[in-house]
N, C-alpha and C positions, 0 to 999 in steps of 0.2 A: 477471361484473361487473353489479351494479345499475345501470336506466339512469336517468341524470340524476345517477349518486354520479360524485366525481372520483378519477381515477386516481391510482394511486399514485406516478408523473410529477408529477401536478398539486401533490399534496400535497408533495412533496421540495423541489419551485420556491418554494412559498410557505413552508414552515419556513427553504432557503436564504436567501431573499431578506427575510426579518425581519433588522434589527439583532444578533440572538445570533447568530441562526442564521450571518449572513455572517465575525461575528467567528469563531467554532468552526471556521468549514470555512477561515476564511485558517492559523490554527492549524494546522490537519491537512494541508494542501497543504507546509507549510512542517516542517515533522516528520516522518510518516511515511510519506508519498506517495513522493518521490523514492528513499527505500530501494528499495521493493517494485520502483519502474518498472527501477529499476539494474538487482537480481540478475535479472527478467522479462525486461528487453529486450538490455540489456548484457550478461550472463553466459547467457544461453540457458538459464535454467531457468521452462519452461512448465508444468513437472509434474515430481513427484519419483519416482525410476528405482528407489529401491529399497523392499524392504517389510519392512512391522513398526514399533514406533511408537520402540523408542530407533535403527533404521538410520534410519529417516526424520528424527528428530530428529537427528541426528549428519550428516544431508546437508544438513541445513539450517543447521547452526550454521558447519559451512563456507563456504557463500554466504555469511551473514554476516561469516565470518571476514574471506574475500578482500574484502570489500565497506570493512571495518573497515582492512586493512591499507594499501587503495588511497586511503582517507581520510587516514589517517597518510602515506602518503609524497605526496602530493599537495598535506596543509598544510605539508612542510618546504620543498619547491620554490616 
């Protein structure tokens, strides 16, 4: 790192903290954040167990599957 250039911390805080910037990340927090953290912390997938790129993609369309179904009975209740 150059000294006296600002980190790239510094720079994320100051793109956040602009008007656009706060409006896009309330967007993203409210969209696609809460998926990822669900199948992550909820469902215990930290890393994907099988290999190859349609097993991996077919382990992943799962998580979202169950993620997708616990949506649906969740809004009927």
């Amino acid at each position: 790192m150059v000294a006296g250039a600002p980190d790239i911390h510094d720079k994320m805080k100051v793109k956040i903290d602009s008007p656009i910037g706060r409006r896009q990340y309330s967007k993203r927090l409210s969209a696609i954040e809460p998926v990822f953290g669900n199948i992550i912390v909820n469902k215990g997938m930290n890393k994907l167990t099988l290999r190859g790129q349609e097993k991996v993609n077919t382990q992943w369309q799962l998580y979202c599957l169950v993620h997708n179904i616990e949506k649906l009975r969740n809004n009927l209740h």
